[in-house]
N, C-alpha and C positions, 0 to 999 in steps of 0.2 A: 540363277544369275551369278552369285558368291562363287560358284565351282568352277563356269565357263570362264571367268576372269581368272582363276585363279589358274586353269589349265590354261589357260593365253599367257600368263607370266611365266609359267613351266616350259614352255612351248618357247615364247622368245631369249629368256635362261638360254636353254640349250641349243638355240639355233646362234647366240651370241658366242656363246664357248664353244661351236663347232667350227665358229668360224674364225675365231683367235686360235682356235688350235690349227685349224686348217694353213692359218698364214705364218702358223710355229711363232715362237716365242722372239721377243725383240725388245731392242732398249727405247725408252722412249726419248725422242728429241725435242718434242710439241705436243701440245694437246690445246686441240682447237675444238670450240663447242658450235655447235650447229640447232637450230630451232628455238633457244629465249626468244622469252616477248617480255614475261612482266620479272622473270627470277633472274637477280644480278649473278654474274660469271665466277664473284666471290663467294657466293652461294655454295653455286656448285661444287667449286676446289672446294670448300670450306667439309662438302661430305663427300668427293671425291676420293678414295683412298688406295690410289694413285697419281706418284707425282714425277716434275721430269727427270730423268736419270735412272727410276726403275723401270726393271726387267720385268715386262709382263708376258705372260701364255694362259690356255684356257681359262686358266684356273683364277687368275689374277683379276683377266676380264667377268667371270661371273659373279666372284662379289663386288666386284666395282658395279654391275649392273644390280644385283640384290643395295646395294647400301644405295646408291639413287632411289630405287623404287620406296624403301623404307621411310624418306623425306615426307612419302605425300602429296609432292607439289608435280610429278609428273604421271602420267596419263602412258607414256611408252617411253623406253629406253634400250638403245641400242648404239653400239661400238665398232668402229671403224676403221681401219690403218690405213693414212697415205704415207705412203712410202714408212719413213722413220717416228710420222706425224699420228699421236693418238686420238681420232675424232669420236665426242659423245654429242650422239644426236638426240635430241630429246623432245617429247611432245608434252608442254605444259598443261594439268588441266587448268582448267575456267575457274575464274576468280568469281565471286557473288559481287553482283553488280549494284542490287537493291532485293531488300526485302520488305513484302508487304504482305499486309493482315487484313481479311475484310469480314465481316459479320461475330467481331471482338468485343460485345458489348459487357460483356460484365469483369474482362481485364484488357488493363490496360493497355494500348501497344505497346508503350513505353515499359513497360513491367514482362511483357512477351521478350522484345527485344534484347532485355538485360539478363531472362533466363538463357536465350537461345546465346551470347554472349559467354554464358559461364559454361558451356556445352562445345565453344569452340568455331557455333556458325553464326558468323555476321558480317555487314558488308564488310569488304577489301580481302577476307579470309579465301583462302581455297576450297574451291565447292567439292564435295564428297558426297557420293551417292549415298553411303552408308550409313553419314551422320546425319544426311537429309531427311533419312527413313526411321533413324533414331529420334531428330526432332517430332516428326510426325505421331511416334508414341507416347514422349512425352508433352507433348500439348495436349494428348487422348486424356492423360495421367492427370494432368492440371486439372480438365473441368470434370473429371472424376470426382481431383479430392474438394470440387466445391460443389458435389452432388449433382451435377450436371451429367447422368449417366446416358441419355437420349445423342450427346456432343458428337457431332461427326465434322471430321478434319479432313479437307481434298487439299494435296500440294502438287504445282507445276514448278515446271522449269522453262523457262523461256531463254533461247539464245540471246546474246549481246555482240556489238560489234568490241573487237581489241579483246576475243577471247574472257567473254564475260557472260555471266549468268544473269537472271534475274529471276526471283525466287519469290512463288506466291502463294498465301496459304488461305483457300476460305472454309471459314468455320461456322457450322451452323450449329447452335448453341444448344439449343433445346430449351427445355422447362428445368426446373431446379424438382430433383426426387425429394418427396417430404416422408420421414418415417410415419408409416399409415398403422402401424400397430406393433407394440414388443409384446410377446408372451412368451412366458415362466411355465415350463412342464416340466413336474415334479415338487412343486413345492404344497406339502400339508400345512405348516405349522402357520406359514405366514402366508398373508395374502397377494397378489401382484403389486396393487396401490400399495402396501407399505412396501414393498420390496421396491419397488422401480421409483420412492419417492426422494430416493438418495443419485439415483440417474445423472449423468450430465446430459445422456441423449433422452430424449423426450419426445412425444408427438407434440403437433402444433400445438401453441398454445399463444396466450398473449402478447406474454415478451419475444416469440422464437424468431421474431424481425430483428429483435437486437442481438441475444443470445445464441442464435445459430444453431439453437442444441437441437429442432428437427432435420437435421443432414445430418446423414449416416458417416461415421467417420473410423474405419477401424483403431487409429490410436484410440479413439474416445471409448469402442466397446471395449477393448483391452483395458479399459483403467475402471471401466462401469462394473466389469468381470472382478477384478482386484474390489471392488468397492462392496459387491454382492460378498464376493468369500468374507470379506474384513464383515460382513452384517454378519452371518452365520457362526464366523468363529468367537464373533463377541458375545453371543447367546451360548455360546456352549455346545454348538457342533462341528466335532472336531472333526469328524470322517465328512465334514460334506465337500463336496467337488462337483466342477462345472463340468457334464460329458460332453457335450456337444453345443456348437453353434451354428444357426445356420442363417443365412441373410440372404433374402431372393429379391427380385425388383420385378415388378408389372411388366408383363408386354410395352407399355407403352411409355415405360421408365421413367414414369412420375411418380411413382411408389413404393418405395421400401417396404419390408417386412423382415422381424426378425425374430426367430425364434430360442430363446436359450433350455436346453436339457442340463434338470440337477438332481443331485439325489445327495438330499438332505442329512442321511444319518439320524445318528439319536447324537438326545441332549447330554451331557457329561456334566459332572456337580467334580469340586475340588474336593478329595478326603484330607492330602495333609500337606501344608508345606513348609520347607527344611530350606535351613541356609547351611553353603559347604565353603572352607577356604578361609583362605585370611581375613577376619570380618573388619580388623583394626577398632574400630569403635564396639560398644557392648551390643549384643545380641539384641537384648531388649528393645533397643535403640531403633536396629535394624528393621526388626517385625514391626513397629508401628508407623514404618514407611510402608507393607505390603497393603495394597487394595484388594486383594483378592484372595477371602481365606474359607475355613473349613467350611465347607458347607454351601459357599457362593458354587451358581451358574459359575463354572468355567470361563474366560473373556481373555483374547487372545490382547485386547486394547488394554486392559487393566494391568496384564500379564508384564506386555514391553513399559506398561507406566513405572509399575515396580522395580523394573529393571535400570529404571533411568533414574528413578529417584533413589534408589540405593546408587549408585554412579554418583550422583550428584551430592549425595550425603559423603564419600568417600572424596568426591573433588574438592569437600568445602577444608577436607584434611591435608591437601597436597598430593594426591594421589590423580594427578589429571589424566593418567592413561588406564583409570581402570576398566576392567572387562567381565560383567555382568551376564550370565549366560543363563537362561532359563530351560530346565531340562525339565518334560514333561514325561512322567510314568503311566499310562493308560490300562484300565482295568475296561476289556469293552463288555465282559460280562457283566460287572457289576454299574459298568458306565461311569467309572469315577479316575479322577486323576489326580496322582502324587506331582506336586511341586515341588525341585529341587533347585536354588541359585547357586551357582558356584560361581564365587569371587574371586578374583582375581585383583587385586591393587598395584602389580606393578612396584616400583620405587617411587619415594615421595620425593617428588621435583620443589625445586627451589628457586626463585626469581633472583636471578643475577641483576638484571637491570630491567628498569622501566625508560622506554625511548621515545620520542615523540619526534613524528616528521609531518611535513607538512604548514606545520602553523609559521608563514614567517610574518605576519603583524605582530599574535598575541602571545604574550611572554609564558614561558616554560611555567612557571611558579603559577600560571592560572590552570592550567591544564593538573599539574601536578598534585594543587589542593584537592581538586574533585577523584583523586584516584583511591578507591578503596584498597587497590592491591599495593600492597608495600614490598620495598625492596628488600633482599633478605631474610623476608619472609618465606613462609612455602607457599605455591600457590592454591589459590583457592578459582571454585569456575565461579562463585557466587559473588565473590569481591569483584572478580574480572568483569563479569557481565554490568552488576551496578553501576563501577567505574564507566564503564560503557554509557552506560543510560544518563549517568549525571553528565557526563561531556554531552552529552545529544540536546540538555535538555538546557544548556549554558544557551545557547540559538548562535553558537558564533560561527557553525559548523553547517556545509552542506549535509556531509556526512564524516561519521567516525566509525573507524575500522578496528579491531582491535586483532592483533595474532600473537600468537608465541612460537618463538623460534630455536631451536636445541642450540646450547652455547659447543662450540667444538672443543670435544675430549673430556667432556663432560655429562654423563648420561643422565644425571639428577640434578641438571640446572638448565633452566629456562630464561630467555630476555622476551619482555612482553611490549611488545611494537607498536604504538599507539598512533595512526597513520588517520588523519584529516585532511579535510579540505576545506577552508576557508572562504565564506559567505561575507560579502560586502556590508560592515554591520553598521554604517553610519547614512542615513537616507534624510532627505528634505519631500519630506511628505503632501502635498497640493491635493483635496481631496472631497468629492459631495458624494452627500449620500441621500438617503428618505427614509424614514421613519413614523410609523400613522401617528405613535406617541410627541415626536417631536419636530412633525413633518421633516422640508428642508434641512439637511446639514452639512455647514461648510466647515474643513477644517484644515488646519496650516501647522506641521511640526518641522523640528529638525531632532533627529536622535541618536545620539551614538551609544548601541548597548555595548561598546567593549570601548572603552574610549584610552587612546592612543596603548591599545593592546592591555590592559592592566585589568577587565575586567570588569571596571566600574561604568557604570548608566548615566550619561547624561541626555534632561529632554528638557523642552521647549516646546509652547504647542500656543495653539490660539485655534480656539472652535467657537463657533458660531450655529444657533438656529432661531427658530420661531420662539423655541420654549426658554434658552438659555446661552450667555457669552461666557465662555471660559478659559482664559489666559493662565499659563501654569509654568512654572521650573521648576524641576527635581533633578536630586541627586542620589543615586544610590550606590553605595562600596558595599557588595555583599561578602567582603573580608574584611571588616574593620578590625578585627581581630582576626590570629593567627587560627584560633579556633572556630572559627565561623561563625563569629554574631557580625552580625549587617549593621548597615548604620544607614536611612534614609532621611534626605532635607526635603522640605516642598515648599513653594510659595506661590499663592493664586490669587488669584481676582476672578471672583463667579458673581453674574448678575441671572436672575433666576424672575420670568414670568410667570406665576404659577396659575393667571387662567387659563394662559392656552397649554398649558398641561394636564387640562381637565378640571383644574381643583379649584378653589375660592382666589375672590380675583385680589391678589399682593403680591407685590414687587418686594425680590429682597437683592441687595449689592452684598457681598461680603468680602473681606480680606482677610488672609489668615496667611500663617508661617506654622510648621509643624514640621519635629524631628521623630523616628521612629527606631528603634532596636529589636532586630528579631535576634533572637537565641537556639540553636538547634539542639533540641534533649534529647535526640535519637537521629537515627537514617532517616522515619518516616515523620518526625513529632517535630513542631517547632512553635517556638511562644514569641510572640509579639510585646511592644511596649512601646509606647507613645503616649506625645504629650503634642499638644494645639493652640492656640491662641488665634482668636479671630473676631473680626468687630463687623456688625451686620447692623447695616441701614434697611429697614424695616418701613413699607409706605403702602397704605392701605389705598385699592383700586379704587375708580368713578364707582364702578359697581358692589363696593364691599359690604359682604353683610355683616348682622349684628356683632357677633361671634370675631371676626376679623377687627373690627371697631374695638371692642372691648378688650380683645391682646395689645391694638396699639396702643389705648388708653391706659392700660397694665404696664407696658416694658418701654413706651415709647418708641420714638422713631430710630433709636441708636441705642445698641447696646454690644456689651463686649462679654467672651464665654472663656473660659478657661478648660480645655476639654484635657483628660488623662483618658488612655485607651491600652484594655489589654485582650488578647489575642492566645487560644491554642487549638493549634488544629494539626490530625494527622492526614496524609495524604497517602496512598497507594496507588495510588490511579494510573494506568500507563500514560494518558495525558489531561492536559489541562483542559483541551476543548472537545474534542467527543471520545471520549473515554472506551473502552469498550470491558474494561476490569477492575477490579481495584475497590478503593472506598474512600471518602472525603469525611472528617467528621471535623467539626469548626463549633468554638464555643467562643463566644466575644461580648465584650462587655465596655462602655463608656461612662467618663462621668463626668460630668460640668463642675468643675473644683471651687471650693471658698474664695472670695472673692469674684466669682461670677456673677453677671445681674441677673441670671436666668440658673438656677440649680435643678438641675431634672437627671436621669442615669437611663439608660438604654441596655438590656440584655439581649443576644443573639444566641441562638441556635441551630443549625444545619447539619443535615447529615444525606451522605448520596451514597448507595451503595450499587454495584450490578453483578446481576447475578446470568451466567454463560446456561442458554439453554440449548434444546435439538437446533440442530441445522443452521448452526452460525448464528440464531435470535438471539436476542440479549437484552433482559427485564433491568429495569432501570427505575428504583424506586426511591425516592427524595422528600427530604421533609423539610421545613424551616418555620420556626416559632421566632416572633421578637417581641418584647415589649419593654415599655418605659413608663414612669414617672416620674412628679416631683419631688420636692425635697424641701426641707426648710422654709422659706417663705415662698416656694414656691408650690401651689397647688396641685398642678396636676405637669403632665408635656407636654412642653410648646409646641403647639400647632404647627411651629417650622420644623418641629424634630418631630412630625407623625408617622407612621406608617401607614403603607398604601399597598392595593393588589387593585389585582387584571391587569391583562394585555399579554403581551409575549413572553414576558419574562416570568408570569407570573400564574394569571387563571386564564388563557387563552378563551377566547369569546365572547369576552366581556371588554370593554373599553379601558385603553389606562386607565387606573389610578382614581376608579371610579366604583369601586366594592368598599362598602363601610359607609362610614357616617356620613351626612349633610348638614350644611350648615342651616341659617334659617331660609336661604333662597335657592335650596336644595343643590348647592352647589358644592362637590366632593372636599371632605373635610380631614381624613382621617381617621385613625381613631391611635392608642396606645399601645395598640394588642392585637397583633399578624400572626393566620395562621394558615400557613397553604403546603399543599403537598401534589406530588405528582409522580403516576406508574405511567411509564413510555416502556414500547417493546419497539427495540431498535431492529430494523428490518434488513435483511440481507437480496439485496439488489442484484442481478445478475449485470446490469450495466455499469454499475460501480462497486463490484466487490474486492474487498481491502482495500478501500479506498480511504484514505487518511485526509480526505478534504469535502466529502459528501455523505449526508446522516439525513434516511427518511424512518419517520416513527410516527406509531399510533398513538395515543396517550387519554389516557385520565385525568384530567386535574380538578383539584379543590381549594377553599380557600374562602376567609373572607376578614374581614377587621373588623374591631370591635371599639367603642369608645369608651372612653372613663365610665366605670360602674357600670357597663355592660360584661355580663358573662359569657363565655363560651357555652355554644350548645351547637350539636350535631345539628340540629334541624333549620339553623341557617347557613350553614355551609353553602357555595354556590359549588355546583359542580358542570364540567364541560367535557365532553370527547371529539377528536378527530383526526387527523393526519397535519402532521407537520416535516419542515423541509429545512435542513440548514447545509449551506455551501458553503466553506473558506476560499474563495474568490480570489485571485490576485489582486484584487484592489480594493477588498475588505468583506467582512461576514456577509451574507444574505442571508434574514430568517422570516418564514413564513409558515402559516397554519391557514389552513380552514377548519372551523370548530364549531360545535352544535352547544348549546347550555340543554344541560339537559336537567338542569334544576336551576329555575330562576323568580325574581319577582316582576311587578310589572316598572316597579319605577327602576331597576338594572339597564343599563345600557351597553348591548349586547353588539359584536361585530365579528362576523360571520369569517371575513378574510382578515388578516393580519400580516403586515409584511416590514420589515428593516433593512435597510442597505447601506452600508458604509458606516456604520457605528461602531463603539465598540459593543466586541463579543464579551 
């Protein structure tokens, strides 16, 4: 069909120019068009190329006919002389009148439409045979690449009246092909299930409704392919390579099959390796950055870590373009390989300026304070990166960017471009949530964490539930110095139910005022200090038992504390809510100062660390110890200042606030002396992975309280396991468990599901 059209243009070509030649060459006086319907006459001239007053002959006339046909929009073209008058007669093709989709179920027409739009055919466009038959392959293409290989596409054309088409495509879908089996020929060392357990493609399986990973998809086996060599070369087989791949489908193209051919090679062990080039810093230095030495399996992952960590040991110097090359020497007789890095550092670049764009609320000098890279300086990647992370972690920011840019005519100076985007940081908060601990919760803020640009915090809150009313103002400058110690005010009113919190039935009101000073002794270390004052009305319930009675009759209904509070904790953590590295360790300590009516001292202990396992998992193990007592004329801790476990926060499957002592009508007391711990393996979700707002994990927990003159002993320990779920919501935390005690008593009060909405994280 392509040729006969194409010998028809050949054909009217030269029957045009035989017959411009025939009538000899002429000046033109007119040129009048014959045959529009839908294409304006401006058009035409517009590629017409000739105009009036030139002299045309053969030759003239046949690319004036070649440059119309080239347009597209006409079907025949042909040239005419009256008399002095040049006529171009033309046959327009057919415009697309409507186009339609029938048996589209799994895309959309509207998503059809908008491909076959970037392709050039859609209504009012001029209909082409060619690109109709192009559309038709790539629709074929589409339910290919959504494993739809059974997909059969029929397209018509139906005439229109006013020189128009109407254009119709049925598609019969088919069944989606499910990869029915991959196998690995040629592998000894390793098995299929460990080699195919790093896959993105996969046979069905339970998640493959969400994760898609059973459709064959060639990008996916090319990155599975890369995925397989990276397992091999990081064992230490250097010679192995993938020969062949082969992918067949059923007869009845529900079925994938895929076979991949490898040949594994032998293992390789490192004999020595050598550093070459400008090292700048000492040798020494360098080698206790190598992962991978005499006598290690070979690992092509360790190899490039090496490499990046010597880069990064030379960027912390100013050297940010160095170039790290790892040259490998291979003995295949003796199967062993020389390692040689040859460094390369470049010129040590210098920061001319540090720039900030973007911020136009909060002032330069807040952005400024948190920059570890200094002007003047050389640059460092390790300052730049931090600086990085401290701006992200301010919350004023959607996001922060950070680039360096070459200053011009300067090849050893840098300007480092600190580009944000500002997040609305002042909100009035209207808010319920649920909580099994404190059912119902309503709560009411207004907060500005960057208040009129400067950085500082202020809030206002009013919460409300079943268990507790709390009205609060704070203030905090976390510049009160140039050096960064902070300075926090607070002032609250808490009225506190504590039976429907599980515990012994007393009412306490308190008011307090308290300032705070943190100190920062490092990057990651910072010490706290605080002082309290607060006066608590004290009222024992209808139902109070003995124990409750006999504190009121000790402290009365009114008394006043004088609390001093200090604080050190380091943090590493990449964040504060679901962390996925890092470490938290937290020591704190309180104390009810002289002249208080109630003298008692509270120690804190905490520590969280996680540790990065196979396949994105991530062990997550946490301890916390508190205890208190009295002092002076005070005998033991005030039953207001006890400590408590279970619930969510705490030994999941056990009821708040309900592990430890009882009073005498067995109603949850506390005790002095908390002791809980917990291992969760945070799990990698194919439906939310790297997901910075959703964390499912297994978990272990333990834990219980102990009262005055009660010892610690492993063998009451309560212990629980199960699965837990936390969401950061846009309209606040959800946290939930299901959880089994798998060590309990009978008087424990034990709950199976646990769930939080809208509280704080």
């Amino acid at each position: 069909m392509v040729r006969l059209r194409i010998a028809l243009a050949a054909f009217l070509l030269c029957a045009a120019a035989r017959a411009a030649a025939d009538s000899g060459a002429f000046v033109v006086k007119d040129i009048r068009l014959e045959g529009l319907q839908r294409i304006t006459a401006g058009t035409v001239f517009n590629y017409l190329p000739v105009k009036v007053g030139d002299t045309v002959d053969g030759t003239r006339t046949a690319g004036a006919v070649r440059a119309l046909f080239k347009t597209g929009f006409f079907r025949d073209v042909r040239l005419d002389r009256d008399g002095e008058t040049l006529v171009v007669v033309v046959v327009e093709r057919p415009s697309i009148g409507s186009i339609e989709f029938t048996g589209n179920d799994a895309l959309k027409t509207e998503d059809l439409l908008s491909a076959l739009e970037q392709m050039g055919f859609a209504e009012g466009r001029v209909f082409n045979r060619s690109t109709f038959d192009l559309v038709k392959q790539e629709l074929h293409r589409t339910y290919f690449a959504e494993g739809k290989y059974g997909a059969q596409v029929a397209g018509s054309v139906t005439p229109l009246e006013r020189n128009r088409v109407a254009v119709k495509f049925e598609i019969s879908e088919g069944v989606v092909a499910k990869i029915r089996q991959i196998n690995i020929v040629g592998n000894v060392e390793f098995d299929d299930d460990e080699l195919l357990d790093d896959f993105e493609l996969d046979t069905t399986g339970f998640f493959s409704f969400i994760s898609r990973s059973d459709r064959y998809s060639k990008p996916k086996l090319a990155a599975d392919l890369e995925t397989l060599r990276s397992f091999y070369l990081d064992k230490g087989f250097i010679n192995f390579d993938v020969d062949s791949t082969q992918v067949s489908i059923s007869p009845d193209k529900k079925d994938v099959y895929i076979t991949i051919n490898i040949t594994e090679g032998g293992r390789y062990v490192v004999r020595d390796v050598y550093l070459q080039g400008a090292l700048i810093v000492p040798q020494e230095e360098l080698f206790a950055l190598v992962t991978v030495v005499q006598g290690d399996v070979f690992s092509r992952k360790r190899v490039t870590e090496t490499a990046r960590r010597i880069g990064n040991r030379l960027g912390n110097e100013g050297y940010s373009f160095v170039n790290v090359n790892a040259v490998p020497e291979v003995d295949d007789d003796a199967r062993t390989v020389d390692l040689t890095y040859f460094v390369d550092p470049g010129k040590r670049v210098y920061v001319r300026r540090v720039n900030f764009k973007g911020n136009a609320k909060t002032r330069d000098e807040v952005l400024r304070r948190e920059m570890r890279q200094m002007e003047s300086g050389w640059i460092s990647t390790e300052a730049v990166e931090r600086s990085r992370v401290r701006l992200n972690r301010l919350g004023f920011f959607e996001s922060v960017n950070v680039e360096t840019s070459a200053v011009p005519g300067a090849s050893d100076q840098v300007d480092v471009d600190v580009v944000v985007v500002e997040r609305p940081s002042g909100n009035l908060l209207l808010g319920a949530g649920y909580s099994d601990s404190q059912g119902t919760v309503f709560d009411i803020s207004i907060t500005e964490e960057n208040f009129l640009g400067s950085g500082n915090r202020l809030r206002a809150s009013f919460d409300t539930s079943r268990v507790s009313r709390d009205i609060s103002v704070s203030w905090l400058n976390p510049y009160w110095t140039v050096d960064g110690v902070s300075r926090g005010i607070d002032v609250y009113n808490r009225r506190t139910d504590a039976s429907d919190a599980n515990l012994a039935d007393y009412d306490l009101d308190q008011i307090g005022a308290g300032v705070t000073y943190g100190i920062p002794t490092s990057e990651f270390t910072r010490i706290n200090v605080g002082f309290n004052a607060e006066q608590t009305d004290f009222v024992a319930g209808p139902s109070a038992s003995r124990e409750v009675m006999d504190f009121e009759e000790d402290v009365g209904e009114e008394f006043i504390t004088l609390l001093a509070t200090a604080a050190w904790a380091k943090d590493s953590r990449d964040s504060r809510f679901l962390p996925t590295r890092g470490s938290l360790s937290r020591l704190s300590a309180e104390i009810a100062l002289p002249g208080s009516e109630l003298k008692y001292y509270k120690l804190f202990a905490r520590h969280q660390r996680l540790f990065p396992l196979a396949r994105e998992y991530v062990l997550l193990l946490e301890g916390e110890v508190g205890f208190g007592d009295g002092y002076g004329g005070t005998l033991e801790l005030p039953l207001t200042e006890n400590f408590f476990a279970g619930g969510l926060r705490s030994v999941r499957g056990f009821r708040a606030n309900t592990l430890g002592p009882v009073d005498s009508l067995d109603q949850p007391l506390g005790g002095n002396l908390k002791v809980v711990g917990t291992a969760e393996v945070i799990l990698p979700l194919p439906f939310a992975k790297n997901s910075n707002s959703f964390r499912m994990t297994v978990f272990l927990d333990s834990g219980y309280v102990y009262g005055p003159g009660e010892d610690f002993e492993f063998d009451t320990l309560r212990y629980s396991t199960g699965i837990a779920g936390v969401w950061l919501s846009p309209v606040g935390p959800l946290t939930m468990s299901f959880a089994k005690p798998l060590r309990s008593q009978p008087e424990d009060e034990t709950q199976t599901f646990q769930l939080t909405f809208g509280t704080s994280f």
